[in-house]
TISELO-221146 format. One line per 10 residues: number of its first residue (from 1); their letters; for each residue x, y, z of N, C-alpha, C. Coordinates in nm, 3 decimals. Layout:
N
NUM) A) X,Y,Z,X,Y,Z,X,Y,Z  ... .
% end
This chain:
198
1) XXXXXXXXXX) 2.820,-9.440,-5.835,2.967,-9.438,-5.845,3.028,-9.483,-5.712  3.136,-9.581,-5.728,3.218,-9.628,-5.579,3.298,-9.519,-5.536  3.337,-9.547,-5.442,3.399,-9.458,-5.384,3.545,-9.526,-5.389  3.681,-9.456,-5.376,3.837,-9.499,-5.342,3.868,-9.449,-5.205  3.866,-9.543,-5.135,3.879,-9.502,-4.995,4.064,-9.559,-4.973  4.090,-9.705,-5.066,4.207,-9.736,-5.034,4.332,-9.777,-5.125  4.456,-9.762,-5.155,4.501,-9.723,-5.240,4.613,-9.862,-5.285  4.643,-9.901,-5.389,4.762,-10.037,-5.451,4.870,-9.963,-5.490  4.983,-9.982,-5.487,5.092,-9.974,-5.504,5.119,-10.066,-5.671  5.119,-9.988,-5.810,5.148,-10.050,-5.946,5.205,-9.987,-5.988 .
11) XXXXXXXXXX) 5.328,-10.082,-6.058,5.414,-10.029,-6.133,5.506,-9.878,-6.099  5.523,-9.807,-5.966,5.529,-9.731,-5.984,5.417,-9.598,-5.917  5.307,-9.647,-5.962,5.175,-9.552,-5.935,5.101,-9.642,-5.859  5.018,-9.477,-5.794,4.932,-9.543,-5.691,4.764,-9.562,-5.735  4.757,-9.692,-5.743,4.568,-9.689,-5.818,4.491,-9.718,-5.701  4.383,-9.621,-5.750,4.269,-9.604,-5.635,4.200,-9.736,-5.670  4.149,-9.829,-5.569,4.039,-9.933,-5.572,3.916,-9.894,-5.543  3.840,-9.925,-5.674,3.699,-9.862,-5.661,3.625,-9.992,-5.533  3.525,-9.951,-5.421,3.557,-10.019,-5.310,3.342,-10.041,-5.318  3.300,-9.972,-5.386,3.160,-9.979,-5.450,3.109,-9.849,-5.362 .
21) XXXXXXXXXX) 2.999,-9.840,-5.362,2.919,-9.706,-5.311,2.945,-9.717,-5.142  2.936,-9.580,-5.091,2.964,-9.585,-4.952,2.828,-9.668,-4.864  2.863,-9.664,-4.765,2.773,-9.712,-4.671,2.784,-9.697,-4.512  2.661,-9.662,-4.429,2.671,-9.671,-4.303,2.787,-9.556,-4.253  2.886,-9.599,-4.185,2.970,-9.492,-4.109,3.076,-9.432,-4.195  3.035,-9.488,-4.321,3.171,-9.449,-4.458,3.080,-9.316,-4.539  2.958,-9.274,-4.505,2.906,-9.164,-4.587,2.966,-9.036,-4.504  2.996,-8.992,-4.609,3.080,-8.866,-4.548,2.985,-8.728,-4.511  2.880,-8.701,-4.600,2.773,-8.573,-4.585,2.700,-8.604,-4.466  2.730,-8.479,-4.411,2.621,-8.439,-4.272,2.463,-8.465,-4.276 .
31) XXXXXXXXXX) 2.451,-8.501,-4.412,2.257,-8.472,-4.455,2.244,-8.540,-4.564  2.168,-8.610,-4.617,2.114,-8.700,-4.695,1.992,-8.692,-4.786  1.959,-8.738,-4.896,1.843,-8.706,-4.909,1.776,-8.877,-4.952  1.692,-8.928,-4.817,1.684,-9.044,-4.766,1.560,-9.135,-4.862  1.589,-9.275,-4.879,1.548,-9.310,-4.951,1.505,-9.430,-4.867  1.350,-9.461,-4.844,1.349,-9.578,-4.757,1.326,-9.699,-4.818  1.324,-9.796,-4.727,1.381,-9.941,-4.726,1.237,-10.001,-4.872  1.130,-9.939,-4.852,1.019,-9.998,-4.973,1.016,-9.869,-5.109  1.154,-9.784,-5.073,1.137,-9.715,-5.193,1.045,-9.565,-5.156  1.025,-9.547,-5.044,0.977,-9.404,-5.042,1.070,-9.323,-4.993 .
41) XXXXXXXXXX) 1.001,-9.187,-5.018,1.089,-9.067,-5.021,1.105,-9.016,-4.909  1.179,-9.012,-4.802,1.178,-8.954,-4.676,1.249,-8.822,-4.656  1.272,-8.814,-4.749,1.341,-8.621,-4.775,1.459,-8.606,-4.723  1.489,-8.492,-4.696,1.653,-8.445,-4.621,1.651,-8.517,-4.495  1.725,-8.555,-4.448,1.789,-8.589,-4.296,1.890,-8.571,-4.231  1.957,-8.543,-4.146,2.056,-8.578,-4.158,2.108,-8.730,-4.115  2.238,-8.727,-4.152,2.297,-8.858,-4.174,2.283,-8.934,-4.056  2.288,-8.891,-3.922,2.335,-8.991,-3.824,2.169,-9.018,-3.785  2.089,-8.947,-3.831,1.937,-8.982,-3.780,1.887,-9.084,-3.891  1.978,-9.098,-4.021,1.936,-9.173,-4.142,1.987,-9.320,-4.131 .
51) XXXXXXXXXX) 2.154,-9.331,-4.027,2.175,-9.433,-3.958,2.106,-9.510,-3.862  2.005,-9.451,-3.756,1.948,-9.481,-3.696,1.826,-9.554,-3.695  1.775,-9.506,-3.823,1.692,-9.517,-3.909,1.705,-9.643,-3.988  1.852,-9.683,-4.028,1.881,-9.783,-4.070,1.891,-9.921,-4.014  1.964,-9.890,-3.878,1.959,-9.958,-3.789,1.872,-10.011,-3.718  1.762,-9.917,-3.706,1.612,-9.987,-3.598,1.551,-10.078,-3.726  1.563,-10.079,-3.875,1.521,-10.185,-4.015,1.631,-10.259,-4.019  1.725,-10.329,-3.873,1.833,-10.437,-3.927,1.867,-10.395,-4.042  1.874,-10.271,-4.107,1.957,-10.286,-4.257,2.046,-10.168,-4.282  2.122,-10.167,-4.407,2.221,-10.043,-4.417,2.201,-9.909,-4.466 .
61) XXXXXXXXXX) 2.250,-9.839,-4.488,2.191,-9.715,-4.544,2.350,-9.705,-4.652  2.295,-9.710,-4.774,2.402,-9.686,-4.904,2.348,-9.604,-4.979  2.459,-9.547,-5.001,2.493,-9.409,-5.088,2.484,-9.490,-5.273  2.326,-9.419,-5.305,2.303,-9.463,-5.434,2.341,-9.346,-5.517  2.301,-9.212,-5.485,2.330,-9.107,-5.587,2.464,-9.014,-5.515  2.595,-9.048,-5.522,2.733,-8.984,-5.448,2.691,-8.842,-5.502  2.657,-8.821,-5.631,2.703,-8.690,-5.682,2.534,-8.638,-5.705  2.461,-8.668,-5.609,2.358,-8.539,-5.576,2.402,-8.453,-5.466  2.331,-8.325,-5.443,2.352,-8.239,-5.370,2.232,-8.227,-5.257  2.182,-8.267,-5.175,2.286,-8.413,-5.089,2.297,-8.515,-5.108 .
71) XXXXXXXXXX) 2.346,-8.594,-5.130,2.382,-8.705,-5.197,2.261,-8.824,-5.163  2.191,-8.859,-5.265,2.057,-8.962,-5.232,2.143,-9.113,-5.159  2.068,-9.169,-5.026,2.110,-9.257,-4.982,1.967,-9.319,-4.951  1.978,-9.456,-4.989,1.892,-9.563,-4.941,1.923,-9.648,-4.821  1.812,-9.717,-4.744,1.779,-9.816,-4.651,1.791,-9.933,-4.698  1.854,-10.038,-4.693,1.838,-10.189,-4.764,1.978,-10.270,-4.699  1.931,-10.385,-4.785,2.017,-10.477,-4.747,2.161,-10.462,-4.841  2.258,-10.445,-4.776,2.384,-10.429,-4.849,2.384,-10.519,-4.954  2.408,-10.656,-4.834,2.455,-10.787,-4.911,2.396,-10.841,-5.055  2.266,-10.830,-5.009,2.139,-10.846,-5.140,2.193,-10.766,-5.252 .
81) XXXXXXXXXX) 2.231,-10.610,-5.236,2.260,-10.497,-5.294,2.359,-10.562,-5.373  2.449,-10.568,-5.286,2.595,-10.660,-5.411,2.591,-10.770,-5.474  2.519,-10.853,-5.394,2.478,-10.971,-5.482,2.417,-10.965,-5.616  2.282,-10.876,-5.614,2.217,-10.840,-5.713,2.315,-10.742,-5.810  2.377,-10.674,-5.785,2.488,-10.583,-5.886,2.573,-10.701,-5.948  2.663,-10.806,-5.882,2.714,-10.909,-5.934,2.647,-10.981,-6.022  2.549,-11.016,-5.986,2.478,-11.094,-6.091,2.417,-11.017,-6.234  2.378,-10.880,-6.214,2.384,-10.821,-6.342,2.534,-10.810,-6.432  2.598,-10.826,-6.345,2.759,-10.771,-6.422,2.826,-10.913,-6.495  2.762,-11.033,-6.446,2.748,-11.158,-6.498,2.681,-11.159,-6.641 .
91) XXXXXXXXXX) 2.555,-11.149,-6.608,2.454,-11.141,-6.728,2.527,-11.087,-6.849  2.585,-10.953,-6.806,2.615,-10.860,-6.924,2.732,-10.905,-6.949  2.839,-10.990,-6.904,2.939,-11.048,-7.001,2.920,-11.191,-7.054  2.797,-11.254,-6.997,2.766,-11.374,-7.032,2.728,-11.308,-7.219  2.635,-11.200,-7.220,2.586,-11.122,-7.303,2.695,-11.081,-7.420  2.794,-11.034,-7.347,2.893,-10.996,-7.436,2.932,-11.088,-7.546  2.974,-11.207,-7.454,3.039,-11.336,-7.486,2.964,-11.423,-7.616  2.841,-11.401,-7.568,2.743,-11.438,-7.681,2.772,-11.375,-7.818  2.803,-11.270,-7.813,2.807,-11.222,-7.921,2.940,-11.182,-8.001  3.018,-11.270,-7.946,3.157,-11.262,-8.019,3.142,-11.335,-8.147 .
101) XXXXXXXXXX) 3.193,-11.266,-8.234,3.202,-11.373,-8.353,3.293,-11.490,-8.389  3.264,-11.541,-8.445,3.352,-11.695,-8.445,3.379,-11.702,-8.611  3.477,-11.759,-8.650,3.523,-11.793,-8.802,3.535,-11.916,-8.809  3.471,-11.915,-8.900,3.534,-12.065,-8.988,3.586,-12.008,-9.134  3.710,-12.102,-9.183,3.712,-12.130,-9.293,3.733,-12.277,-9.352  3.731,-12.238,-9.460,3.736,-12.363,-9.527,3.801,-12.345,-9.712  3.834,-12.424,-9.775,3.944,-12.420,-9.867,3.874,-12.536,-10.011  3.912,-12.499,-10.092,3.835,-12.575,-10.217,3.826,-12.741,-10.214  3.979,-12.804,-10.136,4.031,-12.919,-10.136,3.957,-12.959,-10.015  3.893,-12.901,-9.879,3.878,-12.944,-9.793,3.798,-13.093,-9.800 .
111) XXXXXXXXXX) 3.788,-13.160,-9.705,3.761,-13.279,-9.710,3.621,-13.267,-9.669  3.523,-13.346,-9.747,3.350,-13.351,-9.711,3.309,-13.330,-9.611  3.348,-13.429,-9.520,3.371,-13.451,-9.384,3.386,-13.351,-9.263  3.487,-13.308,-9.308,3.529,-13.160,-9.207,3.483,-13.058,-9.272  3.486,-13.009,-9.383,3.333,-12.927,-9.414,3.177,-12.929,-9.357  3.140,-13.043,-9.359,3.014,-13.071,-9.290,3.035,-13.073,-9.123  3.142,-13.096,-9.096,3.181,-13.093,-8.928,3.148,-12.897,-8.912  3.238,-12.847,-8.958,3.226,-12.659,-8.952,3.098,-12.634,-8.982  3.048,-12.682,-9.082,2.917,-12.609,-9.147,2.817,-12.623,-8.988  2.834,-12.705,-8.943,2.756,-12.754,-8.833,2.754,-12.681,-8.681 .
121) XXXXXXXXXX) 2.893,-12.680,-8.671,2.994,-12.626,-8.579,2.949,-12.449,-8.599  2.922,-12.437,-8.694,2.889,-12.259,-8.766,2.766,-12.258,-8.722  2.640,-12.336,-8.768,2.536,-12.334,-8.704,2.511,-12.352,-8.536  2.591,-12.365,-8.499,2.563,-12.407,-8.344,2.578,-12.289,-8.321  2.685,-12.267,-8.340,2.716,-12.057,-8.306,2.604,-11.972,-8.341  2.563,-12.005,-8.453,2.437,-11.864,-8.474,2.318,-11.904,-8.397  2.304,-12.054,-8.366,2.148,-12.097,-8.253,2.211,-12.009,-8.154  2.342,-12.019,-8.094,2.342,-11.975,-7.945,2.389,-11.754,-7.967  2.372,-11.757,-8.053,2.381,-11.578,-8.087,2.494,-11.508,-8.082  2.564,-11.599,-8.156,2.711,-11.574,-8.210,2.720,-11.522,-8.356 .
131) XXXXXXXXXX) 2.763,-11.399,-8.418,2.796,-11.386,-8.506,2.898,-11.476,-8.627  2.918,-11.498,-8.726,2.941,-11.628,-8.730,3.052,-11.577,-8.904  3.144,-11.612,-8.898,3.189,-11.537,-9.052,3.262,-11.678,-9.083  3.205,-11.683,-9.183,3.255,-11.808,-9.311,3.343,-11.727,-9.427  3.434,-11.811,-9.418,3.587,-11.765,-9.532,3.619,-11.876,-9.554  3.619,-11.865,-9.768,3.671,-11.944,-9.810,3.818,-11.887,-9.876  3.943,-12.012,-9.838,4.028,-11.953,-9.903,4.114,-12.021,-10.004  4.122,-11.974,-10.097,4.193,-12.049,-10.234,4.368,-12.000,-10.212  4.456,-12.152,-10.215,4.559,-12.128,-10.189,4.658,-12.133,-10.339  4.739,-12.098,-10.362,4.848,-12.130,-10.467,4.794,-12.074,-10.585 .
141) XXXXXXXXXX) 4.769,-12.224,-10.664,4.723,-12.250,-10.829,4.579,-12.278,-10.813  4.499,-12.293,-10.714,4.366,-12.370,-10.683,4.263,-12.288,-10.747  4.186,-12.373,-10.830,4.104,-12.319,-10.951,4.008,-12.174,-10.866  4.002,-12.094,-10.944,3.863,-11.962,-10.862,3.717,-12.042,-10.915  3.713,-12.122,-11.023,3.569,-12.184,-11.045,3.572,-12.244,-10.943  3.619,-12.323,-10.878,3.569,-12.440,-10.802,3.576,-12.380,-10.671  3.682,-12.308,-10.662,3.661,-12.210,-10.490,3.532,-12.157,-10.479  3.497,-12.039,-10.613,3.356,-12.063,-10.572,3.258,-12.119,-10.584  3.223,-12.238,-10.675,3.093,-12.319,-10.668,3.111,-12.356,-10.535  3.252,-12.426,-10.444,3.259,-12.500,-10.330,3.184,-12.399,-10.197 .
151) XXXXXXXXXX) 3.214,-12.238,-10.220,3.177,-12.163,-10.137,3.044,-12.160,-10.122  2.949,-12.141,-10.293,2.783,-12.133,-10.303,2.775,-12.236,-10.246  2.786,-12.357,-10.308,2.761,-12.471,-10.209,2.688,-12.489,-10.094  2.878,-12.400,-9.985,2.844,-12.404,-9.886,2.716,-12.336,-9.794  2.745,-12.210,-9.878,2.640,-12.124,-9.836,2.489,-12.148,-9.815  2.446,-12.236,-9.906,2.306,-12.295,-9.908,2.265,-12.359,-9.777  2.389,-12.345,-9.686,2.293,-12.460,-9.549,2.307,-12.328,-9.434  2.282,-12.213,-9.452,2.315,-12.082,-9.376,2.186,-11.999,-9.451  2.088,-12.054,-9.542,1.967,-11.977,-9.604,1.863,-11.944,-9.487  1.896,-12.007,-9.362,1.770,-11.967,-9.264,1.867,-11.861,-9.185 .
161) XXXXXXXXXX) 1.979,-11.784,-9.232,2.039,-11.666,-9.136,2.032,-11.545,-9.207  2.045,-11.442,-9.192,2.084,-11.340,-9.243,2.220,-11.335,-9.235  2.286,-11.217,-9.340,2.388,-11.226,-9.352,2.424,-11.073,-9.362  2.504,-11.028,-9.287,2.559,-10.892,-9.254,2.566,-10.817,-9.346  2.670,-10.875,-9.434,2.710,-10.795,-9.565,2.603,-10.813,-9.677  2.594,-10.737,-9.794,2.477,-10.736,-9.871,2.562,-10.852,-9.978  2.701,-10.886,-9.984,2.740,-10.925,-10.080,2.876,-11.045,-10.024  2.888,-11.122,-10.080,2.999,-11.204,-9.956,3.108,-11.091,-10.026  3.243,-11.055,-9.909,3.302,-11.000,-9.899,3.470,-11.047,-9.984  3.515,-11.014,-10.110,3.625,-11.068,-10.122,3.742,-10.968,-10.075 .
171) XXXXXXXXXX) 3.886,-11.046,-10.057,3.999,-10.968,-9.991,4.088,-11.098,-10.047  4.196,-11.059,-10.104,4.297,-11.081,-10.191,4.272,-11.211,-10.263  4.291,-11.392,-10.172,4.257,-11.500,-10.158,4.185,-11.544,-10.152  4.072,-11.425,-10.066,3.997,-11.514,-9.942,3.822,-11.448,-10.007  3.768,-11.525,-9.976,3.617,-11.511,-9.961,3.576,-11.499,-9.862  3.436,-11.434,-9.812,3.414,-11.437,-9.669,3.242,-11.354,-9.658  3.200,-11.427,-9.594,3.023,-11.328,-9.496,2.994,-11.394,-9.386  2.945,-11.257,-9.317,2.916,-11.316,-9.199,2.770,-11.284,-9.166  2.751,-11.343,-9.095,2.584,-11.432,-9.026,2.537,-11.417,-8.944  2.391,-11.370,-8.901,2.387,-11.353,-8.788,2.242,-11.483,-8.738 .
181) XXXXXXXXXX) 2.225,-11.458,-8.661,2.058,-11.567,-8.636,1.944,-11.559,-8.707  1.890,-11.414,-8.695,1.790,-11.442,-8.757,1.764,-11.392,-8.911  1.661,-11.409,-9.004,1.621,-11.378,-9.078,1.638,-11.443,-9.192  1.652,-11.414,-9.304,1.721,-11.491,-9.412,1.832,-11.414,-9.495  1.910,-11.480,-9.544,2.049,-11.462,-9.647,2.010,-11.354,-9.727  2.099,-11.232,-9.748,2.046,-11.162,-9.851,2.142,-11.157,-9.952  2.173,-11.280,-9.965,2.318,-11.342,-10.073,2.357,-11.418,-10.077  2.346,-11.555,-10.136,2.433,-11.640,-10.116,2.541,-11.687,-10.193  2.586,-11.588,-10.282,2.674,-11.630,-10.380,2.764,-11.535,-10.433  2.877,-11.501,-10.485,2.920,-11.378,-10.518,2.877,-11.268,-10.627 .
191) XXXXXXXX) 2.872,-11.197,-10.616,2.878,-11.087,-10.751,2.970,-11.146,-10.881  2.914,-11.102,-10.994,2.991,-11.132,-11.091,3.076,-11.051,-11.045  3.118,-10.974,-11.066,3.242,-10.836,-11.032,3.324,-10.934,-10.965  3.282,-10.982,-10.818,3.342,-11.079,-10.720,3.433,-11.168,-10.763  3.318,-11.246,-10.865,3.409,-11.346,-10.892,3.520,-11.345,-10.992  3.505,-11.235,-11.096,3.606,-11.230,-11.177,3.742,-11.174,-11.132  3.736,-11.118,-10.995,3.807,-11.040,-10.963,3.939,-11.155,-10.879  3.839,-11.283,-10.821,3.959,-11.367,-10.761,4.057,-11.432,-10.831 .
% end
C-alpha cells in the first residue's frame, strides 16, 4: 500500500495522492523487519541501521509490507521496483482491453459485401480475445423468415467459436449471441420458441 504524504486541492476537497510505498528517509517506524537485497531474511533492525545497510548495496530500502507490525522493508533498486510495477499495471489493462466486447450488427437488407466485411471484422476480434456479440436486427415490415435464415447464415462462419449463450438471445427486434475464441458453437440458429416469437 502507498503511502499519502501530499495533498490536491478538488472540487472543494482535499485528495490524498497515493505517492507509492515509502522509502529510505520517508519510513516512519523506528524498526523494521528487513528484507535483503537477494531476498533473505535479516530479521528486526532498526531502521537507520537498515538504511545503512541500504546504502553500503548502492540501493534503497522500501517499505513492501506498511501494515506489518514492524512493517516488512526490503533492500533493492527503487527505480527497477517502479519500473517493474508499471509494466505489470500495463499488462493488466492491455489484458483488460482485450477483453472488451465488440458488436456487430447487421440487418436482413444488408448488403453482401458489408456483411462479409463485419463477419470478418468479428473474426479478427475473437483471434485477438475479444468477446464478440453479433445482432441481427429486423426493422419496420422486414420479413422474420428471412431475418432469420440471413442470421443462420451468418452464423455458420463463427462454428470454430463458442458461443456464450446456450441459445442466440432474442429482445424485441433484435437477435443476438455472443462469442468467445475458443471451442465450438453450441447453437447456431434459433429455437423454434425464438423464432416464432419475432
Amino acid at each position: 500500500m502507498g503511502y499519502s504524504e501530499n495533498n490536491s486541492y478538488n472540487r472543494g476537497q482535499f485528495v490524498k495522492k497515493d505517492l507509492g510505498p515509502r522509502k529510505n528517509e520517508w519510513i516512519r517506524s523506528t524498526e523494521v523487519q528487513l528484507i535483503g537485497a537477494e531476498g533473505e531474511n535479516l530479521g528486526v533492525v532498526e531502521t537507520p541501521k537498515a538504511l545503512i545497510l541500504a546504502q553500503e548495496a548502492g540501493l534503497d530500502l522500501v517499505e513492501v509490507g506498511a501494515t506489518a507490525k514492524p512493517p516488512v522493508c526490503k533492500i533493492m533498486d527503487f527505480s527497477k521496483f517502479v519500473y517493474q510495477q508499471n509494466k505489470k499495471k500495463k499488462a493488466t489493462l492491455v489484458s483488460s482491453k482485450m477483453k472488451e466486447q465488440k458488436e456487430f450488427r447487421f440487418t436482413p437488407v444488408m448488403d453482401i459485401g458489408d456483411t462479409s466485411h463485419r463477419i470478418k471484422r468479428a473474426q479478427e476480434f475473437l483471434s485477438k480475445g475479444h468477446p464478440v456479440k453479433l445482432t441481427m436486427v429486423k426493422k419496420g415490415r422486414q420479413s422474420k423468415e428471412i431475418a432469420q435464415s440471413v442470421f443462420a447464415e451468418i452464423l455458420t462462419n463463427f462454428a470454430d467459436y463458442s458461443s456464450i449463450e446456450a441459445e442466440p438471445k432474442m429482445e424485441n427486434n433484435r437477435i443476438s449471441i455472443t462469442f468467445r475464441q475458443n471451442g465450438k458453437t453450441k447453437n447456431k440458429q434459433n429455437s423454434e420458441e425464438e423464432n416464432q416469437a419475432i
